[in-house]
N, CA, C, O and CB atoms as a CASP TS submission, in Angstrom:
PFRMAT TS
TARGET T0000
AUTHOR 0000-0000-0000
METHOD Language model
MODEL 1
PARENT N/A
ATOM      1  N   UNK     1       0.844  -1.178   0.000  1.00  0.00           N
ATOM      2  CA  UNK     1       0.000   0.000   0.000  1.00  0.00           C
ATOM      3  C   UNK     1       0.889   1.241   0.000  1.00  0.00           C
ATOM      4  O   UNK     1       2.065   1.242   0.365  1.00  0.00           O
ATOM      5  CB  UNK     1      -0.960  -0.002   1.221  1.00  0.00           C
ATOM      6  N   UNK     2       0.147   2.388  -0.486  1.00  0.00           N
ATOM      7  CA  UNK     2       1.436   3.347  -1.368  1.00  0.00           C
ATOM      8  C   UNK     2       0.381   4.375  -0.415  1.00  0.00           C
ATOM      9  O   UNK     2      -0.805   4.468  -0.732  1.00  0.00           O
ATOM     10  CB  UNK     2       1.676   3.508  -3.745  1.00  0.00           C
ATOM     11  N   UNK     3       0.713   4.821   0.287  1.00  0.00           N
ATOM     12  CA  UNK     3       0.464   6.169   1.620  1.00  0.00           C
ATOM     13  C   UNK     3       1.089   7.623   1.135  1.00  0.00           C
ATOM     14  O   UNK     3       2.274   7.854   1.379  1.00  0.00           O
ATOM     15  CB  UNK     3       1.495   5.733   3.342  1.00  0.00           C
ATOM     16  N   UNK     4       0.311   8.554   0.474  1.00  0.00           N
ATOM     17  CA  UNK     4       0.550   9.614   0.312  1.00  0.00           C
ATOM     18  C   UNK     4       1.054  10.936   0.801  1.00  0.00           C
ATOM     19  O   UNK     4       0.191  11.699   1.234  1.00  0.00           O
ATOM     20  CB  UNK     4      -0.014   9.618   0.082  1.00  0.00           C
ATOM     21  N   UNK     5       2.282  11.336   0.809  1.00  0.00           N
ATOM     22  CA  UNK     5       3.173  11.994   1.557  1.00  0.00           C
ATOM     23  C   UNK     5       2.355  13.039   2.853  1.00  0.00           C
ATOM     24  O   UNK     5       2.926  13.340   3.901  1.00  0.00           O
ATOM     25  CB  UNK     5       4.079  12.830   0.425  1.00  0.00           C
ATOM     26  N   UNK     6       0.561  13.591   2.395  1.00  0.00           N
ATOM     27  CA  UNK     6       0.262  14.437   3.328  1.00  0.00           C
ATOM     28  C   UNK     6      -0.729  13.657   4.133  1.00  0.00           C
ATOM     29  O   UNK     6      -1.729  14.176   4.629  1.00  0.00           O
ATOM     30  CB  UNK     6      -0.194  15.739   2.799  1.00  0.00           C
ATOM     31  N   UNK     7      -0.397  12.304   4.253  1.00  0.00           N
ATOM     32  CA  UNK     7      -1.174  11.579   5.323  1.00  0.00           C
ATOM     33  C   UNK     7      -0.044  10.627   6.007  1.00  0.00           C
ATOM     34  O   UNK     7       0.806   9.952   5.425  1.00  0.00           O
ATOM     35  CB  UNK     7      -2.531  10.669   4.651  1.00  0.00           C
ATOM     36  N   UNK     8      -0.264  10.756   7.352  1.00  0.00           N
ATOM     37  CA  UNK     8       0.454   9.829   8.762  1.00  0.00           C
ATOM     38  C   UNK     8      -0.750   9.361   9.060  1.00  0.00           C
ATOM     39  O   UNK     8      -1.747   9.961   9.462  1.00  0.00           O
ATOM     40  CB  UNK     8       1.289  10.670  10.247  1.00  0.00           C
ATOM     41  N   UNK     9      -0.502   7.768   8.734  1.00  0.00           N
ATOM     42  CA  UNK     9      -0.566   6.269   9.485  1.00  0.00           C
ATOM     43  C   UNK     9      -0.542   6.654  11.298  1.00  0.00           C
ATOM     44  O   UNK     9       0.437   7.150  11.857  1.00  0.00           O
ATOM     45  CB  UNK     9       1.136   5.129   8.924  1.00  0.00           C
ATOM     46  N   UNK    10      -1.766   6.314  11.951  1.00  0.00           N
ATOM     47  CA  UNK    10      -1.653   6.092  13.394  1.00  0.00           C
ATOM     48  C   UNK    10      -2.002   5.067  13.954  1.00  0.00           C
ATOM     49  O   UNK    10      -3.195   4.803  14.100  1.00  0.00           O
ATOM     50  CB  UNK    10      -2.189   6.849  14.023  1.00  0.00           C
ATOM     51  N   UNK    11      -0.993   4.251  14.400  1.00  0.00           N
ATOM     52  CA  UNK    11      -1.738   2.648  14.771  1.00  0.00           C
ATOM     53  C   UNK    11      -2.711   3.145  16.446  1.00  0.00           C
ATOM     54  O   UNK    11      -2.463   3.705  17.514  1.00  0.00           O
ATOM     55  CB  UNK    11       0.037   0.953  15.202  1.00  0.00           C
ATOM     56  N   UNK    12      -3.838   2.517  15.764  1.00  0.00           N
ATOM     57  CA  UNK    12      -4.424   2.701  17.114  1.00  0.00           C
ATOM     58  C   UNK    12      -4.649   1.483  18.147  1.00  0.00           C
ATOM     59  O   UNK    12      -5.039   0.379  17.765  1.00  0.00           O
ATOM     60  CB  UNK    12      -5.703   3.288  16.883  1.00  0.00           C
ATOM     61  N   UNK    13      -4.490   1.657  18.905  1.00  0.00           N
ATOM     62  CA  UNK    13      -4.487   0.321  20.030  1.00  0.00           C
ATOM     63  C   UNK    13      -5.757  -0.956  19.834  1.00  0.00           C
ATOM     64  O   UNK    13      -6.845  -0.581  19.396  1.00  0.00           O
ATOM     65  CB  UNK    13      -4.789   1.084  21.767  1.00  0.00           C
ATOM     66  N   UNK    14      -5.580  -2.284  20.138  1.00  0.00           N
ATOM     67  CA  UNK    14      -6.340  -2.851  19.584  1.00  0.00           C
ATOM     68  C   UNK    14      -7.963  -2.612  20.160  1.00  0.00           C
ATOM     69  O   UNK    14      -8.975  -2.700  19.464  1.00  0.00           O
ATOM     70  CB  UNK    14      -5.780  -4.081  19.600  1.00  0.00           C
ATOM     71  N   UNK    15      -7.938  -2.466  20.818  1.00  0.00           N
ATOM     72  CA  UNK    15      -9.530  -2.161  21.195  1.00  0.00           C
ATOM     73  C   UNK    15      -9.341  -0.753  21.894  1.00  0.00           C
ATOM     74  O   UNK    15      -8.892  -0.581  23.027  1.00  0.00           O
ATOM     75  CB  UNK    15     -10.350  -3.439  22.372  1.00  0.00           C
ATOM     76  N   UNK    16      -9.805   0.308  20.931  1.00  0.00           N
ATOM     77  CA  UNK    16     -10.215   1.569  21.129  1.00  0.00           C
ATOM     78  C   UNK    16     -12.059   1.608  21.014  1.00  0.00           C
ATOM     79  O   UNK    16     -12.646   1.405  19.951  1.00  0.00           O
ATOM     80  CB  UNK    16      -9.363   2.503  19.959  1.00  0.00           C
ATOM     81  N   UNK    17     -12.604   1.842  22.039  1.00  0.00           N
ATOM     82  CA  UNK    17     -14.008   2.324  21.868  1.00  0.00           C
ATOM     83  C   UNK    17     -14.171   3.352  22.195  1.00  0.00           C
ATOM     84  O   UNK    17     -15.310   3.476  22.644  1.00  0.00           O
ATOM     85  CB  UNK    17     -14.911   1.759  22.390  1.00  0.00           C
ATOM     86  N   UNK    18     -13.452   4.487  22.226  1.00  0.00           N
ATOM     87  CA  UNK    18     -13.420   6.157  22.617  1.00  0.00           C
ATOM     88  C   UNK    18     -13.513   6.451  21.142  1.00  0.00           C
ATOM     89  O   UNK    18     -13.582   7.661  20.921  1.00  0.00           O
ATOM     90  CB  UNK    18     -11.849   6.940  23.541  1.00  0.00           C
ATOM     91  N   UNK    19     -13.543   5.401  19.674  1.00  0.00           N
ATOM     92  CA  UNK    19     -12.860   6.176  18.841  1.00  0.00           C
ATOM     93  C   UNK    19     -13.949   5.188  17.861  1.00  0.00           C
ATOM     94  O   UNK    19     -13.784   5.124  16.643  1.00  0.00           O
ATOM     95  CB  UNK    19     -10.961   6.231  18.800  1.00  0.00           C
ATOM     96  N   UNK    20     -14.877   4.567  18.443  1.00  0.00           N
ATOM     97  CA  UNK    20     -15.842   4.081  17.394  1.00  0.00           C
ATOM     98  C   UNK    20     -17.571   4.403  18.020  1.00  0.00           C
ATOM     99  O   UNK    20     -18.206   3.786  18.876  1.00  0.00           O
ATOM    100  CB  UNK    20     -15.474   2.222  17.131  1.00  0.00           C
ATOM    101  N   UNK    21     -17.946   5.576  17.218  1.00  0.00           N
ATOM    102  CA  UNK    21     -18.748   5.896  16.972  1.00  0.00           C
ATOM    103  C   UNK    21     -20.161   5.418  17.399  1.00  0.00           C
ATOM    104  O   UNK    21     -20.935   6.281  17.813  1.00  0.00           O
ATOM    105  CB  UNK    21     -18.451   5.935  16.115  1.00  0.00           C
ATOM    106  N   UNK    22     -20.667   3.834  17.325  1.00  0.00           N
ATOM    107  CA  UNK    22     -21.641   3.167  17.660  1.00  0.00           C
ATOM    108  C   UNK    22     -21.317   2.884  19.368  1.00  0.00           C
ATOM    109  O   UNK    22     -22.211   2.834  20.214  1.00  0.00           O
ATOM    110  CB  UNK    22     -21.760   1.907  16.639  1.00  0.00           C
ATOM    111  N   UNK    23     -19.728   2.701  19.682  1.00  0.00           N
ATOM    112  CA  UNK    23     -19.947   2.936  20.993  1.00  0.00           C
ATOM    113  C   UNK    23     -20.356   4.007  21.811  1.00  0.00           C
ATOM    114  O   UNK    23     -20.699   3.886  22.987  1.00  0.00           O
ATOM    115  CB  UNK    23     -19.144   2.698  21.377  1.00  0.00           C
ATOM    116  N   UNK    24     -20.306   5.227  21.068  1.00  0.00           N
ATOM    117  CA  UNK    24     -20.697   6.575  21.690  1.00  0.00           C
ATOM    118  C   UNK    24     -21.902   6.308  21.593  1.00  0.00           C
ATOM    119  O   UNK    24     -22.423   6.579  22.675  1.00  0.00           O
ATOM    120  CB  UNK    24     -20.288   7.943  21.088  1.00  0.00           C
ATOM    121  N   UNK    25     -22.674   5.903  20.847  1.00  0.00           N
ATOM    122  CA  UNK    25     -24.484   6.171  20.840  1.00  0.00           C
ATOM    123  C   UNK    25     -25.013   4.931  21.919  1.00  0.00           C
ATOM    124  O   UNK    25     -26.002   4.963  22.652  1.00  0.00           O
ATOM    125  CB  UNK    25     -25.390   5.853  18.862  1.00  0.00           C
ATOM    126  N   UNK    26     -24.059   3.891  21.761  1.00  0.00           N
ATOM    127  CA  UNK    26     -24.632   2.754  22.763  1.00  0.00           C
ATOM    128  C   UNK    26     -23.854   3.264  24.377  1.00  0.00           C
ATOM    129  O   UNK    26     -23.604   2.545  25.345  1.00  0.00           O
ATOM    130  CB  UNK    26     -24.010   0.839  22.113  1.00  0.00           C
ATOM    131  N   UNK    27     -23.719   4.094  24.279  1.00  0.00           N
ATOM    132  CA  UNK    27     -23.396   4.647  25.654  1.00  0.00           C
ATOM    133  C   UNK    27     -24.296   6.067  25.877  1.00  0.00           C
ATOM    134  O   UNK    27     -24.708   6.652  26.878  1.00  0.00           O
ATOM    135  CB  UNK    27     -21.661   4.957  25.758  1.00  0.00           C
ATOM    136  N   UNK    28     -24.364   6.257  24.765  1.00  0.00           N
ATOM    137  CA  UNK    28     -25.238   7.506  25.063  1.00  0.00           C
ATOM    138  C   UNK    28     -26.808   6.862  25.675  1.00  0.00           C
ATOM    139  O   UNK    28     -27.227   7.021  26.821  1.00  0.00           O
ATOM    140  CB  UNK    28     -25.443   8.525  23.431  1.00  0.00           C
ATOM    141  N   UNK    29     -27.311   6.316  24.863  1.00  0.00           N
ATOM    142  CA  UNK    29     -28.396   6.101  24.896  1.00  0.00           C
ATOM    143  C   UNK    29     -29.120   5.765  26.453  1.00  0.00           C
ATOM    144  O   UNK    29     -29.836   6.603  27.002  1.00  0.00           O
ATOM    145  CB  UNK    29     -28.432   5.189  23.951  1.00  0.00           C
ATOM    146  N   UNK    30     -28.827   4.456  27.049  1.00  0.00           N
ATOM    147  CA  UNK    30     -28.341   4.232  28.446  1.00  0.00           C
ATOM    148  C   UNK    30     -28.632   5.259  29.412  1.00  0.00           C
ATOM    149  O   UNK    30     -29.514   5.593  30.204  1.00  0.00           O
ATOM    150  CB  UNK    30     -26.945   4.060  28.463  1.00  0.00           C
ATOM    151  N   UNK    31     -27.168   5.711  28.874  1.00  0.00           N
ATOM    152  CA  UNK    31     -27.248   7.019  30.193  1.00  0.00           C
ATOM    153  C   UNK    31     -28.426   8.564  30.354  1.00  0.00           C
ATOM    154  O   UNK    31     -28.661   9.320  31.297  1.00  0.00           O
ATOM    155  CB  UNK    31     -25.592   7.823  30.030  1.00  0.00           C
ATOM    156  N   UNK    32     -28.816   8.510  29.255  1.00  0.00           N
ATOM    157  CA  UNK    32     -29.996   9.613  28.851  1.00  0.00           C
ATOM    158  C   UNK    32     -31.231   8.943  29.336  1.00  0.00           C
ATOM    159  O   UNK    32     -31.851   9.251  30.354  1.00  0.00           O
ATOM    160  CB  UNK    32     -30.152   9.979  27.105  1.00  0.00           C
ATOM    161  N   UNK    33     -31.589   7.780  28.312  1.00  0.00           N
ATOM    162  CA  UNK    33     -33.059   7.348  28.145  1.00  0.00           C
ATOM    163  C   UNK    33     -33.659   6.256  28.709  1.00  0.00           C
ATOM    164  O   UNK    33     -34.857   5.982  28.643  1.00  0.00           O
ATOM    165  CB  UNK    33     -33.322   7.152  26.960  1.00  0.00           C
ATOM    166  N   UNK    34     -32.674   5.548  29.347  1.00  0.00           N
ATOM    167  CA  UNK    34     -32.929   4.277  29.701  1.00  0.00           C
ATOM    168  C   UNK    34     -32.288   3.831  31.447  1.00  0.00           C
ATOM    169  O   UNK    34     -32.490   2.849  32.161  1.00  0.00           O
ATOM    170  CB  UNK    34     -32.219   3.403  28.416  1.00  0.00           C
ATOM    171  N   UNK    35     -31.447   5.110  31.633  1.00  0.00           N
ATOM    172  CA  UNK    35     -31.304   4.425  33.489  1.00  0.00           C
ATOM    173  C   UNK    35     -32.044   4.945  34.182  1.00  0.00           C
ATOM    174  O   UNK    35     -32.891   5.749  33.793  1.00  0.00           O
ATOM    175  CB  UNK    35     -29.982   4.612  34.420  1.00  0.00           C
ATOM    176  N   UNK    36     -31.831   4.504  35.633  1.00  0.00           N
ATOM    177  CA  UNK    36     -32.772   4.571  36.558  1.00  0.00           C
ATOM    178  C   UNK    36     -34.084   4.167  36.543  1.00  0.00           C
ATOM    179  O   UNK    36     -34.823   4.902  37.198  1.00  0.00           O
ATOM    180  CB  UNK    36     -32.814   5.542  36.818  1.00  0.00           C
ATOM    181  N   UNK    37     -34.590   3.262  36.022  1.00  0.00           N
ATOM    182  CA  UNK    37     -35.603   2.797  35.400  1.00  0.00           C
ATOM    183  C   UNK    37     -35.327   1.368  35.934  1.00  0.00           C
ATOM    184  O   UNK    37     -34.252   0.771  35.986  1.00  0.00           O
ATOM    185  CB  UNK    37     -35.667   3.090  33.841  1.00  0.00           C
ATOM    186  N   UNK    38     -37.208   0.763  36.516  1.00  0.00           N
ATOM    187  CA  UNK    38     -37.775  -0.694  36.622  1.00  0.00           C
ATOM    188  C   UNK    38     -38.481  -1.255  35.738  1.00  0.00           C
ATOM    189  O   UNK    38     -39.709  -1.169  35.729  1.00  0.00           O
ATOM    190  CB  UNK    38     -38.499  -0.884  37.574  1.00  0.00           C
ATOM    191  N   UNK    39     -37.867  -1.837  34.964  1.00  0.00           N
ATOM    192  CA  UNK    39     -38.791  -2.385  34.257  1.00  0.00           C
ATOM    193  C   UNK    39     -39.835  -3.373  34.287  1.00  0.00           C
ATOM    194  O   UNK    39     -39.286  -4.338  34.819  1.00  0.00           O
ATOM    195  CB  UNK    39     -38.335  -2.607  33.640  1.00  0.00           C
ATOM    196  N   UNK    40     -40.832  -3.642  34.066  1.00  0.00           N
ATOM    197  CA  UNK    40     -41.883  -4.604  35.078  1.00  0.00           C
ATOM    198  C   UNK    40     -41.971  -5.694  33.809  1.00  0.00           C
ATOM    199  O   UNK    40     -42.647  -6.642  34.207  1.00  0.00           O
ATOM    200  CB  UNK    40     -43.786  -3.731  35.720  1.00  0.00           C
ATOM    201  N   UNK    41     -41.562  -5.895  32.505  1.00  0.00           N
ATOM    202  CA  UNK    41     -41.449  -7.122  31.796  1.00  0.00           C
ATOM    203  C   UNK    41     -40.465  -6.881  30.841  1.00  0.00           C
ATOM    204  O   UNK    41     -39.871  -5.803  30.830  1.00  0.00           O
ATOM    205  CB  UNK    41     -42.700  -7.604  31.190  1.00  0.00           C
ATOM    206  N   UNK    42     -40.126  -8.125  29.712  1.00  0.00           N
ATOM    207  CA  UNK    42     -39.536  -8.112  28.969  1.00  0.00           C
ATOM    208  C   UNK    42     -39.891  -7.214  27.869  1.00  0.00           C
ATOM    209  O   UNK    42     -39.093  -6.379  27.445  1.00  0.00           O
ATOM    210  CB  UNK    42     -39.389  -9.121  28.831  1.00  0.00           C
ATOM    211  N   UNK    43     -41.202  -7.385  27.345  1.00  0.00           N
ATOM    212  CA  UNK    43     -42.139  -6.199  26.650  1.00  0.00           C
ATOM    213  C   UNK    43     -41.494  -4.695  27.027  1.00  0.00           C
ATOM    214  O   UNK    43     -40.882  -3.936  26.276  1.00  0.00           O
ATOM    215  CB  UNK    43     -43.889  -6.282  27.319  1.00  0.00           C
ATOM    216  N   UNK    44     -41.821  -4.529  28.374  1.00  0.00           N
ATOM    217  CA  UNK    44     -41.771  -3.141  28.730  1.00  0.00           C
ATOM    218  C   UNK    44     -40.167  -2.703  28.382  1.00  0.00           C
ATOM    219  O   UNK    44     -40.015  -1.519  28.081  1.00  0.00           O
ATOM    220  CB  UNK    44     -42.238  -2.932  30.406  1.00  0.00           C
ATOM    221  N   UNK    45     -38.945  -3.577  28.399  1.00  0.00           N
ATOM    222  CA  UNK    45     -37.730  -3.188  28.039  1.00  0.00           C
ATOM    223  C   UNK    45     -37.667  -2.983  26.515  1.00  0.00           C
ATOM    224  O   UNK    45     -37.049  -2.106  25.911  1.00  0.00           O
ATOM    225  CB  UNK    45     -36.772  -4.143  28.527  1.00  0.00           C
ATOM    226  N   UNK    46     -38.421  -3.956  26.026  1.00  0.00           N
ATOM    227  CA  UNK    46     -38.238  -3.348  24.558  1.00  0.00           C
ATOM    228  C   UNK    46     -39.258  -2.325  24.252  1.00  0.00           C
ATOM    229  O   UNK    46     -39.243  -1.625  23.240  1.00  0.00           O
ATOM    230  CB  UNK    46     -38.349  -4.462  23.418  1.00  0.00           C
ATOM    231  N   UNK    47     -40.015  -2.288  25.048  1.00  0.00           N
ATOM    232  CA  UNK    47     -40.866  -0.367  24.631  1.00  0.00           C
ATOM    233  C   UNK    47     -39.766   0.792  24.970  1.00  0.00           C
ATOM    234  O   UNK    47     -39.475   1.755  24.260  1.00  0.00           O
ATOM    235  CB  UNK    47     -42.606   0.197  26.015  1.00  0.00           C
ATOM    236  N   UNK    48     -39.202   0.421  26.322  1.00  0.00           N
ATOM    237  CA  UNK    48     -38.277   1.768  26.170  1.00  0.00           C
ATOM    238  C   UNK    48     -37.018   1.765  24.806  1.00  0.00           C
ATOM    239  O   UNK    48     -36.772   2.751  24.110  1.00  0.00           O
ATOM    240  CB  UNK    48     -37.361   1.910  27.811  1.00  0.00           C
ATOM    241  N   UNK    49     -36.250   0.200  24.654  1.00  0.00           N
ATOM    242  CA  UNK    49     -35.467   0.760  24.062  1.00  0.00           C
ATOM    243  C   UNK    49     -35.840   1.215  22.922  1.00  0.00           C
ATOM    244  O   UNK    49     -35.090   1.987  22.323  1.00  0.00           O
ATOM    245  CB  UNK    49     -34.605   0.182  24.013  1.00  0.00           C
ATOM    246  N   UNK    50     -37.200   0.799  22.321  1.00  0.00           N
ATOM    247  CA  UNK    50     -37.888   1.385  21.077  1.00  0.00           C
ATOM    248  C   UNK    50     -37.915   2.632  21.335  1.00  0.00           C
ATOM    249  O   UNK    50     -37.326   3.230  20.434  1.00  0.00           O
ATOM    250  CB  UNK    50     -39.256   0.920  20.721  1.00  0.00           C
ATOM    251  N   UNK    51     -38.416   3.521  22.340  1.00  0.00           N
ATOM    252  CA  UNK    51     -38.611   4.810  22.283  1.00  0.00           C
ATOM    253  C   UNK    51     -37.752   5.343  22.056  1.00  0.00           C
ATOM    254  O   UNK    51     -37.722   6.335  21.327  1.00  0.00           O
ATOM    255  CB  UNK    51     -39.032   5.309  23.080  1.00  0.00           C
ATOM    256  N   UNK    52     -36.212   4.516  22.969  1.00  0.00           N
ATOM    257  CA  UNK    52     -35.295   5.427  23.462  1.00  0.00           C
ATOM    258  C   UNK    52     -34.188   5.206  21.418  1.00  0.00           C
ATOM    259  O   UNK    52     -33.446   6.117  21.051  1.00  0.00           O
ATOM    260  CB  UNK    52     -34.351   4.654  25.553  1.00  0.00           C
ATOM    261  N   UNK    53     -34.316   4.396  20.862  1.00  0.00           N
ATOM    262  CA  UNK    53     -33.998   4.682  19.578  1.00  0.00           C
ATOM    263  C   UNK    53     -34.626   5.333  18.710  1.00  0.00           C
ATOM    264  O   UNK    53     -33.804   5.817  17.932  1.00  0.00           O
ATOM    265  CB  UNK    53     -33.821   3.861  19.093  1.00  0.00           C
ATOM    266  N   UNK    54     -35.842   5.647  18.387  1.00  0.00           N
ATOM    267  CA  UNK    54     -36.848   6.975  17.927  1.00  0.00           C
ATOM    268  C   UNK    54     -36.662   8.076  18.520  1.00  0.00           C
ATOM    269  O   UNK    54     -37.117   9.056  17.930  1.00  0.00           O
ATOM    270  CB  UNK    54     -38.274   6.836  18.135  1.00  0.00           C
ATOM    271  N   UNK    55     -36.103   8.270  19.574  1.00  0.00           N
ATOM    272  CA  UNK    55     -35.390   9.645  20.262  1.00  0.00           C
ATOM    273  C   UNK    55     -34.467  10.304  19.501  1.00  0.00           C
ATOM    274  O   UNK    55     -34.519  11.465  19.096  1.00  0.00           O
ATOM    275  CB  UNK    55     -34.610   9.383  21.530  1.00  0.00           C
ATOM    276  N   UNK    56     -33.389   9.257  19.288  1.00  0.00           N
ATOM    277  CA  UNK    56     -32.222   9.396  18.574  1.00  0.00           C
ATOM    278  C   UNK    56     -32.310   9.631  17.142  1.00  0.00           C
ATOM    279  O   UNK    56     -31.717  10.484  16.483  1.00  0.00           O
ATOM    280  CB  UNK    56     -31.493   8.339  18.775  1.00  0.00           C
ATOM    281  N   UNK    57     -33.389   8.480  16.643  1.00  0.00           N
ATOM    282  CA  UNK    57     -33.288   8.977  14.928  1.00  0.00           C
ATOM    283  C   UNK    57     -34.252   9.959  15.157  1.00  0.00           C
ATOM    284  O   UNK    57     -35.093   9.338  14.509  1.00  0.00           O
ATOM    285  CB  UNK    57     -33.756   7.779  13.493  1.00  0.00           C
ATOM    286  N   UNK    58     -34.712  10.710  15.428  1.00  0.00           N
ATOM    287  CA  UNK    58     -35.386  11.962  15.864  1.00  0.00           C
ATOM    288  C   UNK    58     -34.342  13.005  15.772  1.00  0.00           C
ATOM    289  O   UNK    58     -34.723  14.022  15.192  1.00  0.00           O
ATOM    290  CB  UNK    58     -36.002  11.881  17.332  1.00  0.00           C
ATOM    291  N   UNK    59     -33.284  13.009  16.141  1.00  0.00           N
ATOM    292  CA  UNK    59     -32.201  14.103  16.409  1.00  0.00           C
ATOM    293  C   UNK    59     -30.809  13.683  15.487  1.00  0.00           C
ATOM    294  O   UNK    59     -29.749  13.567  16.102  1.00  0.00           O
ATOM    295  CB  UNK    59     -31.817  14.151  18.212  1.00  0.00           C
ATOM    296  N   UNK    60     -30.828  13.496  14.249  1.00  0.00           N
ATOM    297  CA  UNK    60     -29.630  13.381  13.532  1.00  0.00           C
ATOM    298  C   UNK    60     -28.609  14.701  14.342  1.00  0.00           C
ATOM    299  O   UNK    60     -27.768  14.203  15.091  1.00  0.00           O
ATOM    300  CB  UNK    60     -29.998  13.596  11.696  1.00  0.00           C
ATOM    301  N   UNK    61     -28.582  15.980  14.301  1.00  0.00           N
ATOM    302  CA  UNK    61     -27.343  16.470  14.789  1.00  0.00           C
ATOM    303  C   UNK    61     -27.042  16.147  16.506  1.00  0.00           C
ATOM    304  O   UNK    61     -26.026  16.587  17.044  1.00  0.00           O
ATOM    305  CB  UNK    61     -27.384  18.077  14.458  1.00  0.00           C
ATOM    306  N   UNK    62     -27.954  15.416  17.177  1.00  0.00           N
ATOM    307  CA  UNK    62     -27.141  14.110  17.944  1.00  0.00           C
ATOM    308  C   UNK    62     -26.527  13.655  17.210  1.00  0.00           C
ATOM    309  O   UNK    62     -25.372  14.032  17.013  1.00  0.00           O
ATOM    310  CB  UNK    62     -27.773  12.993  18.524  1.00  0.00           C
ATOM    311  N   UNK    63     -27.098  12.675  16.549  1.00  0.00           N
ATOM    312  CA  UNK    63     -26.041  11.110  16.083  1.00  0.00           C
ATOM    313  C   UNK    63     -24.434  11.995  15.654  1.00  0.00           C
ATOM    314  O   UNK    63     -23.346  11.865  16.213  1.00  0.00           O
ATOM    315  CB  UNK    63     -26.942   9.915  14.040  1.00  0.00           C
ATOM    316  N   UNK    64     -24.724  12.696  14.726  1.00  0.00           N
ATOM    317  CA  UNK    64     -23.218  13.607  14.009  1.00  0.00           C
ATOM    318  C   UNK    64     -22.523  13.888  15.278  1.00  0.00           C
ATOM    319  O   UNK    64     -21.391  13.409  15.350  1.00  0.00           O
ATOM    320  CB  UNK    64     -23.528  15.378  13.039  1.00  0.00           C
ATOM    321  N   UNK    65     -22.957  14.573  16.319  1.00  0.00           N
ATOM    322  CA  UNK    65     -22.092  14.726  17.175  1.00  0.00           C
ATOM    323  C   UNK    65     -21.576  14.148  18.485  1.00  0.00           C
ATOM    324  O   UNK    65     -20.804  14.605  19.328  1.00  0.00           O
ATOM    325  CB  UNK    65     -22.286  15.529  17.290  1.00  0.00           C
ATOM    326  N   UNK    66     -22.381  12.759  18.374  1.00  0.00           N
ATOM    327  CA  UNK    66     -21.674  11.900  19.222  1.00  0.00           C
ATOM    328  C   UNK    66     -20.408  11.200  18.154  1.00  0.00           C
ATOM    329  O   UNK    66     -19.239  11.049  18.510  1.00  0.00           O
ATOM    330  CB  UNK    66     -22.837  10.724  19.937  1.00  0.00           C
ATOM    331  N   UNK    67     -20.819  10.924  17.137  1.00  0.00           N
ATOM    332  CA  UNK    67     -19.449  10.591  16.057  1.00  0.00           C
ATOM    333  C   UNK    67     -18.341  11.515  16.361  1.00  0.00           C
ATOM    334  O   UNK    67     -17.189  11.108  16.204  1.00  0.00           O
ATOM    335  CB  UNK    67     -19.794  10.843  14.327  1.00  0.00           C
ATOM    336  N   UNK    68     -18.532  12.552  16.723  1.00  0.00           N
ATOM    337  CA  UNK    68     -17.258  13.307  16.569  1.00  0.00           C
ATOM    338  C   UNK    68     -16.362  13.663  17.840  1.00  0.00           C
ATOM    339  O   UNK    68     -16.790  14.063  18.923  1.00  0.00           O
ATOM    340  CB  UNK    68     -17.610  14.566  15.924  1.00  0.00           C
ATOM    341  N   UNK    69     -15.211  13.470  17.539  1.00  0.00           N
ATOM    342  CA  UNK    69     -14.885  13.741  18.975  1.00  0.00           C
ATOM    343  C   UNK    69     -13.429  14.589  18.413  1.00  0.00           C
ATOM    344  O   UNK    69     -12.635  14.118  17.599  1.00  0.00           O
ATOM    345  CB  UNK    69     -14.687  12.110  20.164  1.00  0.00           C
ATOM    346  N   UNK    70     -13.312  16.017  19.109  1.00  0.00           N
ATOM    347  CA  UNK    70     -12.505  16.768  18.861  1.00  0.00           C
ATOM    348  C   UNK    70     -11.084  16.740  18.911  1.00  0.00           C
ATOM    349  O   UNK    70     -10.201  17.456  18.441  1.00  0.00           O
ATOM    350  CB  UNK    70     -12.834  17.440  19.328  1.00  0.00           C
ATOM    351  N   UNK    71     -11.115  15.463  19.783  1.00  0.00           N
ATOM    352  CA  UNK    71      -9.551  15.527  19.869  1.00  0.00           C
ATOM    353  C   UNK    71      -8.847  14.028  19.163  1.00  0.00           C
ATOM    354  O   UNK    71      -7.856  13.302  19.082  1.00  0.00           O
ATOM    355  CB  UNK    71      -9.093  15.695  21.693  1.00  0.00           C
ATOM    356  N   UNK    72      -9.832  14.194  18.877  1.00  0.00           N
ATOM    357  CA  UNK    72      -9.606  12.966  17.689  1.00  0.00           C
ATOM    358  C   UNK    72      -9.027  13.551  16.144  1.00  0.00           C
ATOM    359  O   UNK    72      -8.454  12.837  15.320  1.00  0.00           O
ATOM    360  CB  UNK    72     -11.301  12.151  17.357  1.00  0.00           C
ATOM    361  N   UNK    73      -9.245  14.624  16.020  1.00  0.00           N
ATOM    362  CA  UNK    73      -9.570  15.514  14.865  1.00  0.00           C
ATOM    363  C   UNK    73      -7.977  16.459  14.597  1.00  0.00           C
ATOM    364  O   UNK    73      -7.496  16.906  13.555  1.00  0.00           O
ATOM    365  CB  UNK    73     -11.113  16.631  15.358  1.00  0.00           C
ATOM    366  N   UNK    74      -7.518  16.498  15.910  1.00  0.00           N
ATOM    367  CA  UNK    74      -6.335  17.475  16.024  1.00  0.00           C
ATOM    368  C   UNK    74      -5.356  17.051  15.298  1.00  0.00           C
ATOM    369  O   UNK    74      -4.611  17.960  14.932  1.00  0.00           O
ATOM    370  CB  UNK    74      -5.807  17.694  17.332  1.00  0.00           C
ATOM    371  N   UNK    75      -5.019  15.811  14.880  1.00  0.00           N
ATOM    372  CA  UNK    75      -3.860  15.697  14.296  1.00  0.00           C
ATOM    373  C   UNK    75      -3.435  16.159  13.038  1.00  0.00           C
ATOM    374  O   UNK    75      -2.283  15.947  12.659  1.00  0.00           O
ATOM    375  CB  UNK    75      -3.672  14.677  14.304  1.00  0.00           C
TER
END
C-alpha cells in the first residue's frame, strides 16, 4: 500500500471504543433514556429501548455529534 506523503498512518491500540462511533451512541443512549428505570417485563424493556432509539433517529445532529470527537480531529 502506497500512503501519500500528506497523510500519517496512526496505529491505534487494539480495542479503542473512545474512537468508534456506535460505541458513543450505545453509551449515550443508556445514560440519557434508559437508566434509573424498573422495568416490570420483557415487553416493557423493549418499549423503552424502542422509544429510546426513535429519540435518537429523531435528532440526527445528535447522532453527528456523538461521532465526533474533537480531539480525535487534532492531528
Amino acid at each position: 500500500m502506497v500512503v501519500p506523503p500528506n497523510i500519517t498512518l496512526m496505529p491505534l491500540p487494539p480495542r479503542c471504543p473512545e474512537l468508534n462511533p456506535v460505541e458513543n451512541v450505545r453509551q449515550f443512549m443508556p445514560d440519557n433514556w434508559l437508566s434509573n428505570r424498573i422495568f416490570k417485563s420483557y415487553d416493557d424493556i423493549v418499549d423503552h429501548c424502542g422509544f429510546a432509539w426513535n429519540q435518537l433517529v429523531d435528532q440526527p445532529w445528535r447522532i453527528i455529534s456523538l461521532g465526533l470527537r474533537q480531539w480525535a480531529h487534532g492531528f
